[in-house]
C-alpha positions as YAML, in Angstrom:
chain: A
units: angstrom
residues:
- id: 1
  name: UNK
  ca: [111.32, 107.20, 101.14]
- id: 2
  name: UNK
  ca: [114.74, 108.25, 99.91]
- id: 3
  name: UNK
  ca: [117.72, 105.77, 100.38]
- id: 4
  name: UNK
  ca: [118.73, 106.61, 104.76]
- id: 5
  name: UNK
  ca: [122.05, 108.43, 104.60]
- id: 6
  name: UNK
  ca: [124.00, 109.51, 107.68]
- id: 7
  name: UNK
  ca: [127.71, 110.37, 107.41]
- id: 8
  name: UNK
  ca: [127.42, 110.21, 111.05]
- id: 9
  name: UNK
  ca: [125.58, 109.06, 113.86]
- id: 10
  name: UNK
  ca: [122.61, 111.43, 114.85]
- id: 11
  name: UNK
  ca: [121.40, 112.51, 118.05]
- id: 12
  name: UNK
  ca: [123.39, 114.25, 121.15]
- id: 13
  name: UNK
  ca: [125.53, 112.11, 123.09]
- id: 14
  name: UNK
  ca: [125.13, 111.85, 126.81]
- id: 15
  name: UNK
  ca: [126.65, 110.10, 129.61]
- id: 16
  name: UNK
  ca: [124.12, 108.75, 132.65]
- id: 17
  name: UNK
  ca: [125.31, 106.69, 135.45]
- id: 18
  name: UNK
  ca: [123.25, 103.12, 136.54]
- id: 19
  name: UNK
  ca: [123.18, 101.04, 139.45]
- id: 20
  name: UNK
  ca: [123.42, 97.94, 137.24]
- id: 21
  name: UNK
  ca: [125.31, 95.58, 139.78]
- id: 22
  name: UNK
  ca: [128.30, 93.57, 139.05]
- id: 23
  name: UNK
  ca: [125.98, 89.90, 137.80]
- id: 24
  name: UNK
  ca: [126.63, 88.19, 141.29]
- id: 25
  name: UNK
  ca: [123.82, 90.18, 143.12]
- id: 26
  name: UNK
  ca: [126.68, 92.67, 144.22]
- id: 27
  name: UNK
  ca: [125.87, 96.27, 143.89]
- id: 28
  name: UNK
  ca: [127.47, 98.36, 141.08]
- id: 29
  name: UNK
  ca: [127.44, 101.64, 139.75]
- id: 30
  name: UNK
  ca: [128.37, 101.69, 135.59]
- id: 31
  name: UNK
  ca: [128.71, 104.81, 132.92]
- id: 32
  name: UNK
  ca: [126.95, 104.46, 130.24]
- id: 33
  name: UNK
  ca: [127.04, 107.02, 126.87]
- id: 34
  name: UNK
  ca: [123.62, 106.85, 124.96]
- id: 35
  name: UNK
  ca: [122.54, 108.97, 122.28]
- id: 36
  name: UNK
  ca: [119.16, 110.77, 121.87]
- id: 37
  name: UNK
  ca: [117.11, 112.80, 119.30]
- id: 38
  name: UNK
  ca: [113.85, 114.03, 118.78]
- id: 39
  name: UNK
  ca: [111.71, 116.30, 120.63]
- id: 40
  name: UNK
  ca: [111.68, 115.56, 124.34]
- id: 41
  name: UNK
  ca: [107.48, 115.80, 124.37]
- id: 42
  name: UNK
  ca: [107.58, 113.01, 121.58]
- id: 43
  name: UNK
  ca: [106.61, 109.10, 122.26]
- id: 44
  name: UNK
  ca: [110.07, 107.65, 123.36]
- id: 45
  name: UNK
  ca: [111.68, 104.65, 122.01]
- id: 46
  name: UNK
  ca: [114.21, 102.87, 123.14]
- id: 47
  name: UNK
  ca: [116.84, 101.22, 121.25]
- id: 48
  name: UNK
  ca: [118.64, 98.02, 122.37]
- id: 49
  name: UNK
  ca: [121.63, 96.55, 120.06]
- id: 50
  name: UNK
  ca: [123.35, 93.08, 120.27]
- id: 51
  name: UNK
  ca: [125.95, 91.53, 121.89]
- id: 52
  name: UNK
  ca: [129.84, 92.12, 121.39]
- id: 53
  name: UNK
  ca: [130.53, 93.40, 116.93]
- id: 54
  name: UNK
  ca: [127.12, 95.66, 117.77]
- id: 55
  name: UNK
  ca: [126.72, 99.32, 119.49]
- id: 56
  name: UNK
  ca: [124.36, 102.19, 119.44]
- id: 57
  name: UNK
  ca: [126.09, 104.17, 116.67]
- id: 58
  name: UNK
  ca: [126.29, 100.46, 114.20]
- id: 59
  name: UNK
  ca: [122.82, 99.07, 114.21]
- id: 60
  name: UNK
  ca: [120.94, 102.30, 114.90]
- id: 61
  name: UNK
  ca: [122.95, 104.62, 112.78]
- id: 62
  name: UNK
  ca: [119.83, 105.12, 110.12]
- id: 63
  name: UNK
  ca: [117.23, 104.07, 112.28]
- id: 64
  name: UNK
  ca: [117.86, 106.31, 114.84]
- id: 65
  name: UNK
  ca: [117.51, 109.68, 112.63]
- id: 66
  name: UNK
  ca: [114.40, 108.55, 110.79]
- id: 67
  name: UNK
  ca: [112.40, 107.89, 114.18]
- id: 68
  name: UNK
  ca: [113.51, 111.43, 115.35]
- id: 69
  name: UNK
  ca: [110.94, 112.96, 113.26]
- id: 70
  name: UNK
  ca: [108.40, 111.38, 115.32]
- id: 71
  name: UNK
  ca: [109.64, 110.21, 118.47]
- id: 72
  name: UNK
  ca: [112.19, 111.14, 121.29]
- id: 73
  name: UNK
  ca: [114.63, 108.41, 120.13]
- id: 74
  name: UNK
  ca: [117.39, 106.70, 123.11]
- id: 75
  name: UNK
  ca: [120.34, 104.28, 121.77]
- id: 76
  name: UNK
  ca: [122.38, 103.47, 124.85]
- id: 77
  name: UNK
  ca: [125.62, 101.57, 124.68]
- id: 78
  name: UNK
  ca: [125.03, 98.67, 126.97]
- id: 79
  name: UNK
  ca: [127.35, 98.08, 129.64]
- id: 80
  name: UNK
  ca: [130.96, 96.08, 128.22]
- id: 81
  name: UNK
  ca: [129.80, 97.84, 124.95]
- id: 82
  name: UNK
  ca: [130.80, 101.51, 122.48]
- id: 83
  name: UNK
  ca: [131.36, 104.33, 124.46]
- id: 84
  name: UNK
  ca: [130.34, 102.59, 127.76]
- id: 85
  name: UNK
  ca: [132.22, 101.72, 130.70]
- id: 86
  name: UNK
  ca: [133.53, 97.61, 130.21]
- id: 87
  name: UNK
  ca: [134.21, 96.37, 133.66]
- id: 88
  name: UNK
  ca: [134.96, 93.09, 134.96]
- id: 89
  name: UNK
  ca: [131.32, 92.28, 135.75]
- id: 90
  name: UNK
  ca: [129.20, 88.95, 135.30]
- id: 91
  name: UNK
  ca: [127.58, 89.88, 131.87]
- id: 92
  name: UNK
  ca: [124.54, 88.27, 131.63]
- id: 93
  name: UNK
  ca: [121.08, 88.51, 129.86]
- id: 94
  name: UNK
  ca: [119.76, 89.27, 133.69]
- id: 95
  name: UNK
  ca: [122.28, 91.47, 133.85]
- id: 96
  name: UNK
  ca: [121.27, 93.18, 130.89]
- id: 97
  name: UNK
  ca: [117.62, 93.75, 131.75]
- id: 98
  name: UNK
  ca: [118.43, 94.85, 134.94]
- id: 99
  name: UNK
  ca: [120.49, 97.81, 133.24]
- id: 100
  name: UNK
  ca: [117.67, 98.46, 131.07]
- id: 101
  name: UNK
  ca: [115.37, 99.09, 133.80]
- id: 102
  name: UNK
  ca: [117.84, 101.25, 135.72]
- id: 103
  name: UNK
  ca: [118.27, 103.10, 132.33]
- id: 104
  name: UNK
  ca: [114.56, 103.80, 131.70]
- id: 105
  name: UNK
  ca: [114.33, 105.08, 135.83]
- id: 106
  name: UNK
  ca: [117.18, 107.27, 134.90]
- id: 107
  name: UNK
  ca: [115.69, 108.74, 132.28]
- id: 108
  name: UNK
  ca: [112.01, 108.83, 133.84]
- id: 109
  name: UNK
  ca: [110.60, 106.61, 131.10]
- id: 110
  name: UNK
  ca: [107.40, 104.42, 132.34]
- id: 111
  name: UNK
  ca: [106.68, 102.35, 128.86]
- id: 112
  name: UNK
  ca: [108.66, 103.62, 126.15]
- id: 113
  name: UNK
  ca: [108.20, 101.61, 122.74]
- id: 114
  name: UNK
  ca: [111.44, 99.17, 122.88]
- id: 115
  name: UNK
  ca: [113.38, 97.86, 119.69]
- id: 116
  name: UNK
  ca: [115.46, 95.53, 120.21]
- id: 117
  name: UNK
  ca: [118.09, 93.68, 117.74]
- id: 118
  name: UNK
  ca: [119.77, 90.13, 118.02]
- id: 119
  name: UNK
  ca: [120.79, 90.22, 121.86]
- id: 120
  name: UNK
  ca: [118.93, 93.32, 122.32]
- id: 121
  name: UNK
  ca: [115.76, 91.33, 121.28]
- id: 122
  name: UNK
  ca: [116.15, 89.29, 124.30]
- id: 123
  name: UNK
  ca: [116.71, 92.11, 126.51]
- id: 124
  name: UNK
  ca: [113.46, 93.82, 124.82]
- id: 125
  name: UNK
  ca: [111.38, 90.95, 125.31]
- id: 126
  name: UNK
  ca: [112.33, 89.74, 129.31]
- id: 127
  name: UNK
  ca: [111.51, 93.21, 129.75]
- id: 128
  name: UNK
  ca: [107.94, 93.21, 127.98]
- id: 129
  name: UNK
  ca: [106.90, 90.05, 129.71]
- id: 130
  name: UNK
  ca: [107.39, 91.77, 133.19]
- id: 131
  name: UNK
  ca: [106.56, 95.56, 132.74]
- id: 132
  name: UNK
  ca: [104.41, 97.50, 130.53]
- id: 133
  name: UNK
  ca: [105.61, 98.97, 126.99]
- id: 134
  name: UNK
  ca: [104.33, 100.85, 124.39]
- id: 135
  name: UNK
  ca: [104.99, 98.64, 121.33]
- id: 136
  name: UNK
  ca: [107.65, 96.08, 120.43]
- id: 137
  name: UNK
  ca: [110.37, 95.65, 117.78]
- id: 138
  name: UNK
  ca: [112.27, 92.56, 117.96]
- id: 139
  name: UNK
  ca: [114.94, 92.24, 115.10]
- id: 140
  name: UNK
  ca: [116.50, 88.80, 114.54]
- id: 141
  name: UNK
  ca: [116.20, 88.66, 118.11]
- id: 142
  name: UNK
  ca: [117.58, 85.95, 120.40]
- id: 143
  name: UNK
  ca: [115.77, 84.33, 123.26]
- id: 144
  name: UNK
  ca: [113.17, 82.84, 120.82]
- id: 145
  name: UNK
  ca: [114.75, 79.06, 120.54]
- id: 146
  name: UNK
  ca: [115.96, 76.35, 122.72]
- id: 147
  name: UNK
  ca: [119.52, 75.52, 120.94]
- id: 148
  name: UNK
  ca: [121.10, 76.40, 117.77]
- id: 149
  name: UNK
  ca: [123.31, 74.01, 115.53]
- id: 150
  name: UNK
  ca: [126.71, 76.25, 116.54]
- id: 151
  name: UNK
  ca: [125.92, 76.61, 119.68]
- id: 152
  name: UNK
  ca: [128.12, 73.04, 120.93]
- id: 153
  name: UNK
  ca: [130.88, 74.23, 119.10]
- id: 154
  name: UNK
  ca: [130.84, 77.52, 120.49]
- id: 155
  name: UNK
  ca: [130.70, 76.19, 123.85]
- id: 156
  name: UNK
  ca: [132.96, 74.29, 123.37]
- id: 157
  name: UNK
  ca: [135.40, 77.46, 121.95]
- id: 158
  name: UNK
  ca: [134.51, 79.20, 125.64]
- id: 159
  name: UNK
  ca: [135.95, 76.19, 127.35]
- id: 160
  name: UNK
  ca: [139.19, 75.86, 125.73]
- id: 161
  name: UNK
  ca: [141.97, 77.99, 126.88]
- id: 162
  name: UNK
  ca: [142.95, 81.29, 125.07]
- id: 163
  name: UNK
  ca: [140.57, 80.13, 122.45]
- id: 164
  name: UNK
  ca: [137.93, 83.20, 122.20]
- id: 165
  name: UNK
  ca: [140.53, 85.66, 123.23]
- id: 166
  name: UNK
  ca: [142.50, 84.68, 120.15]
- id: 167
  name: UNK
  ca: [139.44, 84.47, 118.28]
- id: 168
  name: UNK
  ca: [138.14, 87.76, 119.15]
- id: 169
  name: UNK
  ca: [141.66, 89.52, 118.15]
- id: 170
  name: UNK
  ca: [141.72, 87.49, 114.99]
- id: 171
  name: UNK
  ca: [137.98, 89.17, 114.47]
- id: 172
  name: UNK
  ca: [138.99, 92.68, 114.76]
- id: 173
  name: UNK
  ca: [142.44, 92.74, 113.52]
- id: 174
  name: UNK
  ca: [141.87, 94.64, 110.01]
- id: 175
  name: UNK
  ca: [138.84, 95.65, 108.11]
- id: 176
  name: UNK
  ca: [139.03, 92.72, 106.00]
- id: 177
  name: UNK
  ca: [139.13, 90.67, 108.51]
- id: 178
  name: UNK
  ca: [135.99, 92.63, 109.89]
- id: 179
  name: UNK
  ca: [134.58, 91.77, 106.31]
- id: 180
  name: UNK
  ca: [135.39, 88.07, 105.88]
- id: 181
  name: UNK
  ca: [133.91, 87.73, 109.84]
- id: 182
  name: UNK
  ca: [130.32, 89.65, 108.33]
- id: 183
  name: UNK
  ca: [130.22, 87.93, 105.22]
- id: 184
  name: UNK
  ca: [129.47, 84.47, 107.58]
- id: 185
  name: UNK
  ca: [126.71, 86.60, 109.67]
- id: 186
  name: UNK
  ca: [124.86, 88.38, 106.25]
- id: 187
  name: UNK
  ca: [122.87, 87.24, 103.44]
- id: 188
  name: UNK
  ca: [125.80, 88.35, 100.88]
- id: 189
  name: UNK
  ca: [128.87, 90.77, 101.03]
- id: 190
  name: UNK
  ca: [128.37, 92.87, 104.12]
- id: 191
  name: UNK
  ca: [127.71, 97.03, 103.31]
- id: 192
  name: UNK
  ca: [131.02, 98.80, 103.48]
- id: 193
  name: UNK
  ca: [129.64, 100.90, 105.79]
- id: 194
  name: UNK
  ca: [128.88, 98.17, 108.29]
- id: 195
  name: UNK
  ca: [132.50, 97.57, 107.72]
- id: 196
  name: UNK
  ca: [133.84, 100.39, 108.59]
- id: 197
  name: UNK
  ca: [131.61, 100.56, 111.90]
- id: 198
  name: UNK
  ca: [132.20, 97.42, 113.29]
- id: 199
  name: UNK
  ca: [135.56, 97.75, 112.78]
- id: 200
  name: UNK
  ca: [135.86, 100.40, 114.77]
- id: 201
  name: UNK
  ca: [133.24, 98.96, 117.47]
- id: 202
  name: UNK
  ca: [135.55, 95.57, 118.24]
- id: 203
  name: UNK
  ca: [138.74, 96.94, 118.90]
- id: 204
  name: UNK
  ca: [138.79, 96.72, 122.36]
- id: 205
  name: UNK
  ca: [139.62, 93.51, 123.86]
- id: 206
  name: UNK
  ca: [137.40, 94.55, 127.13]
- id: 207
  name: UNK
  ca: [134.21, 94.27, 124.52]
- id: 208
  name: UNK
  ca: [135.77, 90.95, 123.82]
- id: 209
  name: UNK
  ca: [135.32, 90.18, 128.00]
- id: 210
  name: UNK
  ca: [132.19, 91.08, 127.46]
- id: 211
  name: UNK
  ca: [131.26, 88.62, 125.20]
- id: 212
  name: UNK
  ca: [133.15, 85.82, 126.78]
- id: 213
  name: UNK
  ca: [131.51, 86.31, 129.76]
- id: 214
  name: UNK
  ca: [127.64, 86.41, 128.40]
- id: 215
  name: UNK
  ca: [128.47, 83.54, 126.14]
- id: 216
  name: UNK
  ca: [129.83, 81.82, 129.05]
- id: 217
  name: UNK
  ca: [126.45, 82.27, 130.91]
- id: 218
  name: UNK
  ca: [124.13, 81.16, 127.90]
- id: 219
  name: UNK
  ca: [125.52, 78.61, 125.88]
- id: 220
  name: UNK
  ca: [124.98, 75.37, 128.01]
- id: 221
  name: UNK
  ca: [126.14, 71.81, 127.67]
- id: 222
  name: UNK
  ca: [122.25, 70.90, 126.75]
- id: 223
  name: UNK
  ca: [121.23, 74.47, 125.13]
- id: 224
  name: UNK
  ca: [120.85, 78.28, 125.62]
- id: 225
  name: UNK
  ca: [119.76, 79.62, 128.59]
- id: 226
  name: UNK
  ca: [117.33, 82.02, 127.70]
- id: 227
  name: UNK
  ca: [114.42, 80.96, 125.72]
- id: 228
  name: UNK
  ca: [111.61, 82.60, 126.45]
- id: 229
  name: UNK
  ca: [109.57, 80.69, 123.67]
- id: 230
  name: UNK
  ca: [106.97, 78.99, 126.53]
- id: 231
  name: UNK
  ca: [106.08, 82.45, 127.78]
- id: 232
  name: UNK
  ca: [104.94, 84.37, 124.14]
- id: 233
  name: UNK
  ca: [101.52, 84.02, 125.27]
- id: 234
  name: UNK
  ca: [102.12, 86.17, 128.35]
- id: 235
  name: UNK
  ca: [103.24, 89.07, 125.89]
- id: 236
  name: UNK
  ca: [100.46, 92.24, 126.10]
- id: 237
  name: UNK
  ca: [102.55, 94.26, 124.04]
- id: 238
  name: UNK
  ca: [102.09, 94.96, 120.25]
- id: 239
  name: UNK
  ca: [104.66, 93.41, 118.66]
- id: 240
  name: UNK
  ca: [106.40, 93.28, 115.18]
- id: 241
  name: UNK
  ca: [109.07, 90.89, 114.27]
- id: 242
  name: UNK
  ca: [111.36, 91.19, 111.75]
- id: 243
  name: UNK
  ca: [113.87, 88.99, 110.26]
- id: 244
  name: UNK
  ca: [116.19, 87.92, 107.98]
- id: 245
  name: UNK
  ca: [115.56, 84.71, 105.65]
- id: 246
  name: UNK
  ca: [118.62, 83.82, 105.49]
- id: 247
  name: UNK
  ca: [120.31, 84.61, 108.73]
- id: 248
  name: UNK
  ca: [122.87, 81.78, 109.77]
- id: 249
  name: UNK
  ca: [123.16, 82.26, 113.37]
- id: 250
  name: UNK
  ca: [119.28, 82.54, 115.01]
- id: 251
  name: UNK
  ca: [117.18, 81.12, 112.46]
- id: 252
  name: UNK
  ca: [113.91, 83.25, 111.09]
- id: 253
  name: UNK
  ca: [111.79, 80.14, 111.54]
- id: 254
  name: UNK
  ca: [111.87, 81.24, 115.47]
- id: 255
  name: UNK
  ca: [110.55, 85.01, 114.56]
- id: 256
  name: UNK
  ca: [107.71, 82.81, 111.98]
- id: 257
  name: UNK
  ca: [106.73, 80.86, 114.73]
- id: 258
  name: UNK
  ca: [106.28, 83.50, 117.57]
- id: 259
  name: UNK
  ca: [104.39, 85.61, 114.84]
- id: 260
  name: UNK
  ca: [102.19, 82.95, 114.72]
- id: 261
  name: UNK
  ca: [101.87, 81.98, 118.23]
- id: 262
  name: UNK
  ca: [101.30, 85.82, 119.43]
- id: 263
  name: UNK
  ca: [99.38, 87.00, 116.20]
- id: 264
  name: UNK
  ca: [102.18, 89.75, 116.19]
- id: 265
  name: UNK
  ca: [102.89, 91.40, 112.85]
- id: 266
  name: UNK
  ca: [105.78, 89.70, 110.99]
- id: 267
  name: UNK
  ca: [108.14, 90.79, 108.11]
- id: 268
  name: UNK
  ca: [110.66, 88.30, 106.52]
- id: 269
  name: UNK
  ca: [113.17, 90.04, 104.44]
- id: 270
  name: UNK
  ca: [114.33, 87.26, 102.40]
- id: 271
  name: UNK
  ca: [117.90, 88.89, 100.88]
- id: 272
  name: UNK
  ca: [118.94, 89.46, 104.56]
- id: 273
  name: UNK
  ca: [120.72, 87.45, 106.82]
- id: 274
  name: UNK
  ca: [121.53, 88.67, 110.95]
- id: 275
  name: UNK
  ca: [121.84, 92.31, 110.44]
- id: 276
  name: UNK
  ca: [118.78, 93.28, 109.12]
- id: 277
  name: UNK
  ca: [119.01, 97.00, 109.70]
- id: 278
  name: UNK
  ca: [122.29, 97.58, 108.25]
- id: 279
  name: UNK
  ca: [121.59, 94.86, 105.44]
- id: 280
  name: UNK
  ca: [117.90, 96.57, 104.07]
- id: 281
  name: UNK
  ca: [118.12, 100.28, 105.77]
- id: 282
  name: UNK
  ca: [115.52, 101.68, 103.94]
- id: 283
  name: UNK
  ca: [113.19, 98.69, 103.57]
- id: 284
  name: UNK
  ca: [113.39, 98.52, 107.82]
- id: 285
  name: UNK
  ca: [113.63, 102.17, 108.67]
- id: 286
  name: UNK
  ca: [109.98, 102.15, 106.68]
- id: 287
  name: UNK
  ca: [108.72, 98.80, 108.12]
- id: 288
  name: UNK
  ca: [109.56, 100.14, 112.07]
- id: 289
  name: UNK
  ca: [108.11, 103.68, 111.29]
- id: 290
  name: UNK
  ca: [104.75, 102.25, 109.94]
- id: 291
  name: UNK
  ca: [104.45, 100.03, 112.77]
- id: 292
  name: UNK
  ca: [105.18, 102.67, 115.62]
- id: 293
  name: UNK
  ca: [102.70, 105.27, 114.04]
- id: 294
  name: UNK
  ca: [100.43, 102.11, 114.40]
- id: 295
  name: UNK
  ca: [99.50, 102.31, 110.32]
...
């Protein structure tokens, strides 16, 4: 397979709106812009980015095009996230999966394949353990470990006045900043193209919000909140995780272990650290094409 190349982000964009509810059991209506390619007869996939740097258009932007060939391909912005609405909502994981099911209603999809990366992977993965799916990517995924060594010092960030909101400016103030921030979160200097797109992902200080306000929710005084580690043996789905070696913030020892304790397929990429697909394109792009086609 030749090197992935996309100049720009494939697939039409749409706008769809969800009842997601406002996180306090409230109801809500929220726009949402997705993307989608591929022919509309085609085995769907869905595909789920992280939380806050990440949208649609930055972790799928080669993945996307390469499953078209095969596959009618979805990439929503989550809600607080891209090209989606950001309102003042309780961001949560549950609030998360709750938008994912409205989104697959929406679209009429009963058990799409779901791939899900860092955040996403969490999202992917509550959903699998409660409704059917076709097959299962989980990418450095969260929701695979009980705590994580930054995890008091984050909470303790979220606590302290103006402290993330200064943070979060500080984060997306210039593309070098942008750089210096992804050098801490890849296995070496960050692509320049993952530069350029996050840069122009974090911007807005209502993605910040979002952030805040899911961090808020899982980072606990004794742990994270969703760790869905006890429940792997509940998981029907095929399943393939992938992760970096040498990813600082979720480590791949979770992804080894739930390979093991699942008999799922696992690939360690050992030059990558927490952005796997942007990080290895081609060397992903092949690994989630073989295992979709089921070869």
């Amino acid at each position: 397979m030749s090197e992935p190349t996309s100049e720009t982000p494939a697939g039409e964009v749409r706008h769809t709106t969800l009842e997601t509810g406002d996180g306090r059991n409230n109801p809500r209506e929220t726009g949402v812009r997705y993307r989608v390619a591929g022919a509309e007869d085609a085995p769907p996939v869905v595909l789920l980015h992280g939380i806050g740097l990440d949208a649609a258009d930055v972790s799928f932007r080669y993945l996307l095009p390469a499953l078209a060939d095969e596959h009618r391909v979805y990439a929503p912005d989550l809600p607080g996230h891209g090209g989606s609405e950001k309102p003042r909502v309780s961001y949560t994981t549950a609030f998360f999966r709750r938008a994912l099911r409205a989104f697959l209603a929406d679209r009429g999809l009963d058990d799409p394949a779901l791939v899900g990366v860092s955040m996403g992977g969490a999202v992917a993965l509550g959903h699998a353990l409660a409704h059917d799916v076709g097959r299962l990517v989980l990418v450095n995924s969260y929701g695979l470990g009980a705590d994580a060594p930054w995890r008091p010092v984050a909470a303790t960030m979220l606590r302290t006045p103006f402290a993330h909101r200064g943070w979060w400016a500080t984060v997306g103030s210039s593309r070098t900043a942008v750089r210096e921030h992804l050098r801490t979160m890849t296995g070496g200097a960050p692509p320049e193209d993952l530069v350029a797109d996050v840069y122009e992902t974090v911007g807005s200080a209502a993605v910040g919000r979002t952030v805040a306000s899911w961090q808020r929710d899982e980072f606990r005084g004794d742990g994270l909140r969703t760790d869905y580690s006890d429940r792997l043996g509940q998981l029907d789905a095929e399943t393939l995780f992938v992760h970096g070696k040498r990813d600082p913030l979720l480590p791949s020892s979770w992804s080894v272990e739930a390979a093991e304790r699942t008999g799922a397929s696992l690939e360690v990429f050992g030059d990558c650290g927490h952005w796997t697909p942007r990080e290895a394109p081609e060397r992903f792009v092949g690994s989630v094409r073989r295992f979709l086609a089921g070869t």
